[in-house]
C-alpha positions, 0 to 999 in steps of 0.5 A: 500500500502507498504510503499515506505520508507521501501521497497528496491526496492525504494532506492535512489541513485545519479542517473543523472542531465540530462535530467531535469524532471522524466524519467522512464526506465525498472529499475527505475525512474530519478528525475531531477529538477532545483533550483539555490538557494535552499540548498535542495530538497526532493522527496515527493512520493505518493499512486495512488490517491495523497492523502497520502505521503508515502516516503520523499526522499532527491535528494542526487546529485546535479550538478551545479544547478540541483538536482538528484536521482534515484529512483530504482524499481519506475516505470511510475504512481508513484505520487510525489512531491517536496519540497525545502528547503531554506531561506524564504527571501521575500525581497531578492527574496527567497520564499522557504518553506518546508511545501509546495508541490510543483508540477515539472514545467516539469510534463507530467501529472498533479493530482489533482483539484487546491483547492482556500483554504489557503494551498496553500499559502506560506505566511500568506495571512493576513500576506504576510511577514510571512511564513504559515507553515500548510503542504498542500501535501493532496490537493497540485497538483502533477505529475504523471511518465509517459511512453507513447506509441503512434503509429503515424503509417504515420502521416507526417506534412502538411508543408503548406507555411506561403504564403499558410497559412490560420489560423483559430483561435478556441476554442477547446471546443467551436468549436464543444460543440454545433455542432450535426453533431459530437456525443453527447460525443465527443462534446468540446472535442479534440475528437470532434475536430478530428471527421469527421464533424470538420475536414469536415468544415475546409476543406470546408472553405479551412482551412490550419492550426487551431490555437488553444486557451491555451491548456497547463494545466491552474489553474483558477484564484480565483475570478472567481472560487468563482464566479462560472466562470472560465478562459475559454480561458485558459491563466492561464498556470500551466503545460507547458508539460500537456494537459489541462484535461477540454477538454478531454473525461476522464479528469481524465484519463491524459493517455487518454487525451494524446491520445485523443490529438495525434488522434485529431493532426493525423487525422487533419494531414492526412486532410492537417490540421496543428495544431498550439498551442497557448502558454503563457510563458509570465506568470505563474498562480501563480499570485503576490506577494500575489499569490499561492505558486504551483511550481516555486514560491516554487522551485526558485523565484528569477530565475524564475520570473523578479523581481524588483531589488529595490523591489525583494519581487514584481514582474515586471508584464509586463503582467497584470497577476501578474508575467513576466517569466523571459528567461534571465535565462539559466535554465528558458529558457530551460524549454521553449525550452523543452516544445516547444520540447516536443509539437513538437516531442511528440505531433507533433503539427505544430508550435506556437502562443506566448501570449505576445511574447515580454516577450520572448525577454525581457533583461536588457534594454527591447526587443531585436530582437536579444535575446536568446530565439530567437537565441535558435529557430533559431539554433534548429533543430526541432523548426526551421522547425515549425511556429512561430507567435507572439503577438507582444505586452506586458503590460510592457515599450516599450512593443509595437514591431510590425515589429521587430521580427526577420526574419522568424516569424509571427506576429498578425499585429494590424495596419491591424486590426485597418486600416481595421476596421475604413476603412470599418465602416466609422471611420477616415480613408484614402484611403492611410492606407487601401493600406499600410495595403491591401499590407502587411504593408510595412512600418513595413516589407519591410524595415527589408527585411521580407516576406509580408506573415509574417503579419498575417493579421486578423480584429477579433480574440478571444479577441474582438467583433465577426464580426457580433458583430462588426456590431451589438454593438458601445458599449461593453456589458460585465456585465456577466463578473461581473466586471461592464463592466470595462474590455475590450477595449473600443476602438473597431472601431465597428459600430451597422449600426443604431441599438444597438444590434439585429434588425428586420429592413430589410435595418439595417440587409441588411447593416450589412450583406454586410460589413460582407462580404467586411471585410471576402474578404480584410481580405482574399484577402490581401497580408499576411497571413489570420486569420479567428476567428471561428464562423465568417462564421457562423454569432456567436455572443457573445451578445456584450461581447467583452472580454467573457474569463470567459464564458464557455456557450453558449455565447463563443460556436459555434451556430451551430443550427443559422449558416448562410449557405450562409456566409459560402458559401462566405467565402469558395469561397472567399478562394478559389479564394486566393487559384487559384488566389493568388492575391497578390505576397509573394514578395513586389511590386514596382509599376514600369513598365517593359519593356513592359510598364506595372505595377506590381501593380497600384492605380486608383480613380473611375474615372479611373485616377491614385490616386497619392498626396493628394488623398491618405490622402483625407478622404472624399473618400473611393472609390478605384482600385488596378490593380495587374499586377502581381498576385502570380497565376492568368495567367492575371491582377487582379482588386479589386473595393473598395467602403467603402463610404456610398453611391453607386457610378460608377467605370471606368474600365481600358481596357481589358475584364473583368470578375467579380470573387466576387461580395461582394454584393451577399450573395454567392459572385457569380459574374455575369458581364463580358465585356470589359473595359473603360466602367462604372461599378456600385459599391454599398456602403460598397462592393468590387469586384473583376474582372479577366482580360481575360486569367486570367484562375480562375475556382472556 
């Protein structure tokens, strides 16, 4: 290949500051790349492969903060890199080193397999204070210039309302790597996810939108690597514009996946689908102080990262991870605000999940609900309009902020994980907890004037126990994670119905199965939003390993071949009756009468009497009713029977006539019992029903 160095199609002029990245147009290629404390930046370009520089060309402009050229005659599949040169000046934050390629934190396409060797780190890792001055460009991760072309022809986003949201939190790979209904090779792909048979089961269950587990390009970390794991889940983010190659058909290929990507989002879209992407801006994969040196580190460390103002050659880990991105700074908070662009416009995905989402709104003196980043969403016309849900805790002081993100976000609620665990699997529990939670956790949303329906309301997520695992282990199993079952919480509200692990007792198994199911129908019937974690309605199980991120196997993928049919058919049914029925209201209830007497929403014992003082905190009983006199559609009052003790009881029914809608003790859910009120109705242990008034006009 010609040497870019002396060809004069390739000459290097100012070019512009804006927009931040590499754009090419007919006649050449703009570089703009962010670094306030750098003294200056060369442009590093490569043949096709990435192996071999073959031009180093200084960016000759800079405004303000942003270094600039442009490139003319280069064109979209040029290969480049960077270096910054600057003071290597670890205790005042600086870590810059012109021996170190470093990769544009704006790359759409990302080349290259990150090697774990020494090249690629800053420092001298037996001596973290001294610069290691061996270039590493041959085997440094690059980007590649892109164009891309893509037809959405009538794709058009559901917009589904938060209210009628149910989230179903998956896997890419692991959804479909073992399913054989979809074709051998598009298996654990995003193909695979878009095929007819995936998308066929989601619509089945009734899913409205699949939130999607780190698909933003990820590093795995090097212990893992010499393990021979990986970081399966992928909260490990090295390129925020880049889909992750891993989990498409032709990793090689970043045009294909791309693609690949968009096909998958476009068919999901025209079945009603939203897709919502899990994302980490809490962190980057180049870990610590002793970490790898890949892009920020190199470009700017002291605007990037938080860093310890007694000590600036650490870093304040708010996240476990190493580093905390710091979005106090204009700059760091763009480039945030450019990728949830750019996976909005480019990508058309529906909305966000954020990892430890408290980092986002961290200032000077902790979080603030009214931050910058969240002002920047608010006020942007495009980010406005999507989903945004939150994992509203971090690792760092006052991390915990559950309720307090600001008005039209979502939240991932805890307390209704925790509530309805020990609820449920006979841990301290009142009957006052399991209504505060079952109503959308008032006491966290009401009083700040947010919608029942921004509490996302879950028992399992991708990080814990499956559900059946839940019932099957009282005890983490994780020494696959070679970390001698040390990691994950030990505080997992589980209960193995008698038996550690699988059994073959009927009565055991009979056990498990009934409070599968009354957790699936609380967790869906509640008022809020709904999350599933897929592979509960098949009965997945994890082997009881509670935190299986480094687990790319069949201990994470779907069992399709063991799934279990009528659980299935429970869970769409359960859906379904949310979905005519809507049992709760997207509005708070007060418990008051109108004028005609009647109650929005009542509480009774099984008695039938009203449940009122201390009753509430009474732990001796889990036996309840909830008459919903106003349900968000069903035409008639609604009844939820709840018995969470261990023995069977009897419910006293108010007046009216009846009709049982699910019935948690059948393997289906099929209700079976109708008839007029005042009378006696038989309430198994570990079971809840639910019963329509007459009128109520549910058909399922």
């Amino acid at each position: 290949m010609e040497s870019l160095s002396s060809a004069p199609a390739f000459a290097i002029t100012a070019g512009r500051a804006w927009p931040i990245g590499a754009h090419a147009d007919a006649a050449g290629v703009n570089f703009a790349v962010f670094s306030a404390h750098a003294q200056a930046i060369d442009l590093c370009l490569f043949e096709a492969t990435g192996t071999h520089e073959v031009a180093r060309l200084r960016l000759p402009g800079r405004s303000g903060d942003v270094w600039h050229g442009r490139v003319e005659g280069a064109a979209p599949g040029l290969v480049y890199g960077l270096r910054a040169l600057g003071a290597w000046r670890p205790d005042k934050g600086h870590r810059f080193n012109p021996a170190k390629l470093l990769l544009d934190p704006y790359a759409r396409e990302i080349v290259g397999r990150f090697d774990w060797a020494d090249l690629p780190f800053a420092a001298d890792r037996a001596h973290p204070k001294q610069m290691d001055t061996r270039d590493n460009a041959a085997t440094a991760l690059k980007a590649r210039v892109t164009l891309d072309a893509y037809d959405w022809g009538d794709d058009c986003a559901p917009g589904v309302p938060l209210a009628d949201t149910l989230l179903y939190e998956l896997h890419v790979k692991g959804f479909s790597a073992l399913n054989p209904a979809v074709p051998a090779a598009l298996r654990g792909s995003y193909a695979g996810l878009g095929h007819e048979a995936s998308i066929a089961h989601l619509k089945q269950l009734g899913v409205t939108a699949v939130s999607l587990l780190p698909v933003q390009q990820r590093i795995d970390e090097e212990r893992l690597v010499k393990a021979g794991l990986s970081n399966y889940w992928g909260y490990n983010t090295i390129g925020f514009f880049a889909p992750e190659p891993r989990l498409g058909r032709t990793p090689g290929d970043g045009a294909a996946t791309r693609t690949e990507f968009r096909d998958m989002v476009k068919a999901l879209h025209a079945a009603g689908v939203e897709v919502i992407l899990d994302v980490v801006f809490n962190h980057s994969a180049e870990g610590d102080a002793i970490g790898p040196t890949v892009a920020f580190k190199g470009l700017d460390n002291a605007s990037y990262y938080r860093l310890p103002p007694a000590a600036r050659s650490d870093y304040d880990n708010y996240t476990g991870c190493g580093n905390t991105i710091d979005l106090r700074h204009p700059r760091v908070l763009q480039l945030v605000m450019d990728s949830l662009r750019y996976w909005v416009s480019e990508m058309h995905v529906d909305g966000y999940r954020f990892d430890l989402a408290p980092v986002l709104g961290r200032g000077d003196e902790g979080f603030e609900r009214a931050a910058a980043f969240f002002a920047a969403v608010a006020q942007d016309p495009l980010l406005a309009r999507v989903k945004m849900i939150a994992e509203p805790w971090d690792l760092g002081p006052g991390g915990y902020q559950v309720g307090n993100f600001p008005n039209g976000w979502a939240e991932w609620n805890d307390k209704f994980r925790d509530d309805m665990r020990a609820f449920w699997l006979r841990h301290p529990s009142t009957r006052g907890a399991f209504a505060q939670r079952l109503c959308a956790s008032s006491d966290l949303y009401r009083a700040r004037a947010r919608a029942p329906a921004e509490s996302v309301n879950y028992v399992i997520s991708h990080d814990g126990f499956t559900l059946r695992d839940l019932l099957s282990y009282s005890e983490r199993h994780n020494l696959a994670n070679l970390e001698d079952n040390r990691d994950g919480t030990d505080h997992n509200l589980s209960f193995n119905c008698g038996v550690e692990g699988p059994s073959d007792d009927t009565g055991v198994n009979r056990l498990r199965g009934r409070l599968q199911r009354a957790v699936l129908a609380t967790t869906l019937l509640a008022q809020g939003t709904p999350m599933l974690c897929a592979g509960d309605e098949l009965g997945h199980t994890q082997r009881g390993n509670n935190n299986p991120y480094c687990h790319d196997s069949a201990v994470t993928w779907m069992d399709w071949a063991r799934a279990d049919a009528e659980l299935i058919a429970f869970t769409a049914r359960v859906v379904a009756l949310r979905r005519i029925a809507r049992p709760f209201a997207n509005r708070w209830y007060s418990g008051l009468t109108d004028p005609l007497g009647l109650h929005d929403l009542t509480w009774f014992t099984r008695s039938g009497e009203p449940l009122q003082g201390s009753a509430w905190t009474d732990p001796a009983s889990r036996v309840l009713g909830c008459l919903i006199g106003e349900p968000g559609r069903a035409q008639a009052p609604l009844l939820l029977l709840v018995n969470a003790d261990a023995d069977d009881t009897t419910f006293m029914l108010p007046a009216g006539v009846w009709e049982v809608v699910l019935d948690s003790t059948h393997p289906t859910g099929l209700g079976s019992w109708h008839g007029q009120g005042e009378i006696e109705l038989s309430l198994p242990a570990g079971s809840l029903m639910l019963l329509a008034a007459a009128g109520a006009d549910i058909r399922l």
